[in-house]
N, C-alpha and C positions, 0 to 999 in steps of 0.2 A: 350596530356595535354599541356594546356597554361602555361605557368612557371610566364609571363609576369604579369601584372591587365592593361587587354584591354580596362579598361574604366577610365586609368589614361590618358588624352589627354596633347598635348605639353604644352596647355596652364596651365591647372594643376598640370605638372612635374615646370612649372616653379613655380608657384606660389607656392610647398611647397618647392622646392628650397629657393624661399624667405625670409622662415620664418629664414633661418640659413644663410645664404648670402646676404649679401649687395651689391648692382649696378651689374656689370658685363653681361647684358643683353645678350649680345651676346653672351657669354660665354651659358649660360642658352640655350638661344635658340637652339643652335646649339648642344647640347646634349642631349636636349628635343626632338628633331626629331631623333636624332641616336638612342633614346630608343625607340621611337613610332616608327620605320621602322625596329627594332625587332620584333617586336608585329605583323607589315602590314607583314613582308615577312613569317611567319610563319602560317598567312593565306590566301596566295597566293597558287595557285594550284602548286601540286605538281612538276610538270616537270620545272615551271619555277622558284622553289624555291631555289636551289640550286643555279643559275644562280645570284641569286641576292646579291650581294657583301656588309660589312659593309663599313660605311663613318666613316674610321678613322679617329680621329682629333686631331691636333696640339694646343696647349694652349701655348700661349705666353704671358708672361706677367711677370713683378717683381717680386721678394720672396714677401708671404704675403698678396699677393689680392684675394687670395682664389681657384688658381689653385687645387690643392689639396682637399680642401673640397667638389667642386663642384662634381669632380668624387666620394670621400666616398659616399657624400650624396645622389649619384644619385645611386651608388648597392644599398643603401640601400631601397631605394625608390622601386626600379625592384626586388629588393629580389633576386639576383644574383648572383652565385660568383664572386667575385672581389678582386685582388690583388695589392697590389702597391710594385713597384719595384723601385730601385733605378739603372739605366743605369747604373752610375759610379762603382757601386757592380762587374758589369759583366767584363769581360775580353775575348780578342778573342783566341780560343782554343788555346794551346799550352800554355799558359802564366798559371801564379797563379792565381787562382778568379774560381767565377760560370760560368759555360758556359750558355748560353740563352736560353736553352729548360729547364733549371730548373725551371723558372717563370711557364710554361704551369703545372710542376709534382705539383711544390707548387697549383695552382690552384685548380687542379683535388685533392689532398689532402683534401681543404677548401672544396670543392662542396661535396666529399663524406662525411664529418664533419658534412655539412650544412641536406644532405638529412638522412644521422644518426639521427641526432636531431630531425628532423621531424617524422620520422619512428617510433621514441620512443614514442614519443609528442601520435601517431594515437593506441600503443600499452599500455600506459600507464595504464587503469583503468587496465587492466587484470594485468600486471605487479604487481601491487598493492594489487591485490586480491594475488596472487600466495606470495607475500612477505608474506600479511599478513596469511596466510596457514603456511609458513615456520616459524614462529614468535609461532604461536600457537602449529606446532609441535613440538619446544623446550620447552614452557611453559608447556603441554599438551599432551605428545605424546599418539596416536592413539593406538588403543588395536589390540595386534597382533591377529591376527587368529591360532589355531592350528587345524594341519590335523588331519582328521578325523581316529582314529582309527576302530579295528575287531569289538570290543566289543560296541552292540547297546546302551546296557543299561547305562554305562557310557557314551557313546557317546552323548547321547539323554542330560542326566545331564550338561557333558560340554558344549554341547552347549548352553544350557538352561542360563548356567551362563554368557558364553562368548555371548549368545543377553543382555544380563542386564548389565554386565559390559560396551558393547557395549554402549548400549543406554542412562546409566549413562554419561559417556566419552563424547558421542555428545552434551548430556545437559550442561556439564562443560564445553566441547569447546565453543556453543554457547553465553554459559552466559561471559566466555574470550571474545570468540570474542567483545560483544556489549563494554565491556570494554574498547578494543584498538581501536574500534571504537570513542572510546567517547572523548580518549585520557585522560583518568584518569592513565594508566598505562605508559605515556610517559616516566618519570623521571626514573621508575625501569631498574636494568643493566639486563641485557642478555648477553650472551657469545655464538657466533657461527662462525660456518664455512665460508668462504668468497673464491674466489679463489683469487690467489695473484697476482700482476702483473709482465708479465715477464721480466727476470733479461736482462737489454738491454748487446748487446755485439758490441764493440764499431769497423766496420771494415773499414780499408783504403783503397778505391779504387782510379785506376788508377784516372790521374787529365782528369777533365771535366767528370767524371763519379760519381757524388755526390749522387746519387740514389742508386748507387749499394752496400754502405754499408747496406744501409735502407734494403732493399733485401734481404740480406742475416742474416742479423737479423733476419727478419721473418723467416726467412728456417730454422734455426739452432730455434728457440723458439715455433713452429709448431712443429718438431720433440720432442723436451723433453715433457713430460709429464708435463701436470694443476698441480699448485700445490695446496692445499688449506693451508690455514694457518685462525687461531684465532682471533677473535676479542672479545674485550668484550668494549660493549657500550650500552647506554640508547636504548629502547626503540623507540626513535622517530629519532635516528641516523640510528637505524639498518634496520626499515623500508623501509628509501631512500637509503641506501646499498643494501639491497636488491632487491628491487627496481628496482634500476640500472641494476644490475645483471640479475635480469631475464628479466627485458625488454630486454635486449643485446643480452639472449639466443631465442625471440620470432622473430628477425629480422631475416630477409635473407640478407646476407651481400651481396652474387653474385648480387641480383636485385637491393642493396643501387648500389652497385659501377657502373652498366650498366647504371640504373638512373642518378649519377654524371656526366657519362662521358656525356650523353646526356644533361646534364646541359648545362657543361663546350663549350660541342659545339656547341649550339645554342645559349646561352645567357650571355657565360662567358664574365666578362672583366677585361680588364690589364691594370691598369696607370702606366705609365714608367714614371718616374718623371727625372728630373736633365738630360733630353737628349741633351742639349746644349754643357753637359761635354763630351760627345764622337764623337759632333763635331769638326775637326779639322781645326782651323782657318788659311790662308794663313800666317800672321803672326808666328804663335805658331809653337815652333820648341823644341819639347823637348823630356823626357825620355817614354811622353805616347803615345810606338811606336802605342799601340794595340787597341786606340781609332777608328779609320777606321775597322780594322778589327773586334770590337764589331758589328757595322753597318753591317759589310756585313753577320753577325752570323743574326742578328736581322731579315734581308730581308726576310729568305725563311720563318722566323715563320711570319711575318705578310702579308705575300704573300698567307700564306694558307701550310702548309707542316705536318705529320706526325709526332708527337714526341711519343715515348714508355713510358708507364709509368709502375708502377705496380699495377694500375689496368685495363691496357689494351692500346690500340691506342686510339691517340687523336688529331681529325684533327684541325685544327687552322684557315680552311677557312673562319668561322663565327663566327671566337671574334673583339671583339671590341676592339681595341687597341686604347686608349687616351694618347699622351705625352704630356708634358709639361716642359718647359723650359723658365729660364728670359731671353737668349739668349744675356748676355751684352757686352760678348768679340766674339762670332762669331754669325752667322747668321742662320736662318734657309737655307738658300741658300747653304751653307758651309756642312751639310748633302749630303749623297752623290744621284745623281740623283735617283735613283732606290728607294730609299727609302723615298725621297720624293714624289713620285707619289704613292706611298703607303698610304700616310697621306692626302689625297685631301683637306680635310676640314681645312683652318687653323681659329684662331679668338685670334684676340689682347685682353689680359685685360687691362684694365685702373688702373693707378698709382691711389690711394684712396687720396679723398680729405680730408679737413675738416669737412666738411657736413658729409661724407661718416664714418666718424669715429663717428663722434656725433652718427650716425644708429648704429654702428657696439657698439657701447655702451649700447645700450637702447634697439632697437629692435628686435635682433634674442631671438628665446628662450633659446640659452646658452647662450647671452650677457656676456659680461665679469662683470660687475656690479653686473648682480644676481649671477651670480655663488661665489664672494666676499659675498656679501649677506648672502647666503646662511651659505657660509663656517663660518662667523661669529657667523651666529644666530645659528650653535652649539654649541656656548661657550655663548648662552645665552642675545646676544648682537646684537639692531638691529640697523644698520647704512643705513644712507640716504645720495643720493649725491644731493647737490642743482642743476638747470641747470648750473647757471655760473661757479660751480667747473666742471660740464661733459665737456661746453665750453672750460674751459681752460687746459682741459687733451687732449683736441682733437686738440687744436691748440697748444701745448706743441708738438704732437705726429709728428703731419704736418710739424712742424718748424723743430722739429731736425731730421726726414728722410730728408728734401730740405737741410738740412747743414753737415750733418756726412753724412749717408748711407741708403740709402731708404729700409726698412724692410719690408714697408706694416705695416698691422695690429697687425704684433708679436711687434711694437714699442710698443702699451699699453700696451702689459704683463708686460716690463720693466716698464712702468713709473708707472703707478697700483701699483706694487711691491715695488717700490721707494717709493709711497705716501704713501702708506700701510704698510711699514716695522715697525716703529715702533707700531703701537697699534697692527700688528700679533705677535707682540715678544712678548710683555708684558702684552696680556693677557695668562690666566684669575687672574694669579698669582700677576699681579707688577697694575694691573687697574682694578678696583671695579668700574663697568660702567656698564648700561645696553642700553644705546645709544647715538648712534656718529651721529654727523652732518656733511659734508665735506661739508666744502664753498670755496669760490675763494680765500680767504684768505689764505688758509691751505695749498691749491693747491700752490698757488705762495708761501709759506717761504719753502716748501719742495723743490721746480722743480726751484726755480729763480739760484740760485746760482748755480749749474748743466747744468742750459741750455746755462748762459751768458759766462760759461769754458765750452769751445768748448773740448779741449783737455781733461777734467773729464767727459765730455758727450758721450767722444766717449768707456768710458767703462763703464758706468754705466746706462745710455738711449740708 
């Protein structure tokens, strides 16, 4: 089975990239072919397919030019598992913190999550049917049978009666049934059984062993006995409880979890963000002895190594590991050798311009604009930004990253915020309005006085 879509091409991945990222080309490219040489090595003949290594990559670039989304948006794209991590989280054994094979359980976690939800998604109509069985046996319960007694003559009578009662019952199930089909009986309550979920127990394992409470949870909640407990809700609640329920009891968990693992190992991936923090710089002399030793924890998982989980092994030779770092105080050189030959691929982002902000205003389909928009026009009120106000947010955003702190694109949340704060306050209650204009005008008496005090810009922009 393809896990991939072999007829998304690089050029493709980039272009829906596009629609949610601004410039960054390279960036694009270069994990536009790490997805597509997914897809190439998985139908390469067998003997040489193992052999054929992921191109890890390295993202370097400033907070804010979209390190980050480029990986979301690209699992989401591959339909992949995929995790993000944060380097600075982990700790090298022996210290406080997550040891680095928890990234690999967390995965395997998401991937069984992911082929769960799908499994339900392929069992659902019947699911549905079996709820609605159960819905009508409360409403309607089914006419028992009795055994058949010595005596013919009564015998022959009861049952006589027990086919009529019979076949009254189905006529009243059926006429129910088309009922809760119809959804006329949504609103009425029903009261039923549900199982309950198990009571977690909370264990402390040894450190760097953060699985093994999980583990033992399960052991100890596997052993007690289901419990069922009561519900009482409408009709159209109990449905999709139910639902749930029995689509859960149609899966095979064993073939979800074997399925995940095979996810995890041929398609999974892992963005390790902020890896510039557990570079240690020739300068940097301080209390984070365990920086280096994070790295050398890291090596063997992205070299290919065996991590346990609890739903089995799970090799690490074919994930794709993406890092990413602004790298401002040390280097990518400053990683230790072994683990940069691990990362082959690296690619600079670009510091966003003015231009680049104007895009990042207007063009992706979560623009920051429509989603303002949006959020408005549920209070009924629909606001419009002219060019020359987008203009001046985008050279408001440019100036003050080149003079306090280069953020990237998180600068407009701030300044949006800023411009927008009063009419988010004061509707719908203090302003009986049903449309707003934003001109340059508005833009400059809100952002002038903030951007010319360098020292109020550096907390408030």
């Amino acid at each position: 089975m393809k896990y991939l879509n072999g007829n998304l091409t690089p050029s493709q991945t980039v272009a829906e990239l596009d629609k949610y990222i601004i410039g960054q080309n390279d960036a694009k490219r270069a994990v536009a072919i790490a997805l597509r040489n997914r897809w190439r090595r998985q139908n390469v003949e067998e003997n040489l397919r193992d052999e054929i290594m992921p191109n890890n990559i390295i993202l370097i670039g400033p907070t804010g030019v979209g390190k980050t989304e480029i990986a979301r948006r690209l699992a989401k794209l591959s339909n992949a598992p995929f995790i993000k991590v944060e380097a600075s989280k982990f700790t090298e054994v022996g210290y406080v913190g997550r040891d680095v094979e928890s990234m690999i359980r967390d995965l395997t976690d998401i991937a069984v999550n992911m082929v769960n939800t799908e499994k339900k998604e392929e069992v659902k109509e019947k699911a549905n049917h079996l709820a609605e069985e159960r819905i009508l046996d409360i409403l309607i319960p089914p006419v028992k049978k009795v055994v058949a007694s010595n005596n013919e003559s009564t015998n022959d009578e009861n049952s006589e009666e027990i086919n009529n009662e019979s076949l009254q019952n189905e006529k009243t199930r059926e006429w129910m049934r088309e009922k809760l089909k119809s959804g006329t009986m949504d609103e009425k309550m029903i009261e039923f059984d549900i199982s309950a979920p198990s009571v977690g127990v909370q264990v402390m394992g040894p450190m760097g062993m953060d699985d093994m409470g999980m583990n033992i949870q399960e052991i100890v909640s596997s052993m007690m006995p289901k419990k069922k407990k009561k519900r009482k809700t409408t009709i159209e609640n109990a449905r999709k409880l139910l639902s749930q329920e029995e689509a859960q009891k149609l899966i095979d968990m064993d073939a979800v979890q074997t399925e995940a693992i095979k996810r995890v190992q041929e398609t999974g991936m892992v963005f390790i963000d902020e890896i510039d923090k557990v570079a240690g710089s020739t300068e940097s002399r301080g209390p984070d002895v365990s920086r280096e030793g994070v790295q050398r924890d890291l090596l063997p998982i992205v070299e290919g190594s065996t991590v346990n989980t609890k739903y089995g092994t799970v090799k690490t030779d074919h994930i794709l590991f993406i890092a990413s770092g602004a790298f401002h105080i040390s280097k990518p050189s400053d990683l230790i050798p072994e683990l940069q030959g691990r990362f082959p691929i690296r690619v600079e982002l670009k510091s966003l311009t003015e231009e680049d902000f104007i895009k990042i205003l207007t063009i992706p389909e979560n623009a920051l604009l429509k989603q303002y928009a949006a959020l408005l026009k549920t209070e009924g009120v629909d606001v419009e930004f002219s060019d020359e106000a987008i203009s001046e947010v985008a050279r408001t955003a440019a100036y003050v990253n080149e003079e306090v702190e280069n953020i990237g694109a998180r600068r407009l949340h701030t300044i949006l915020t800023t411009l927008l704060e009063d009419i988010l306050f004061d509707l719908p209650d203090k302003m009986d309005i049903k449309y707003i204009n934003i001109d340059k005008a508005l833009v400059n008496e809100k952002l002038d006085a903030i951007v010319k005090n360098r020292d109020l810009s550096k907390y408030i922009l």
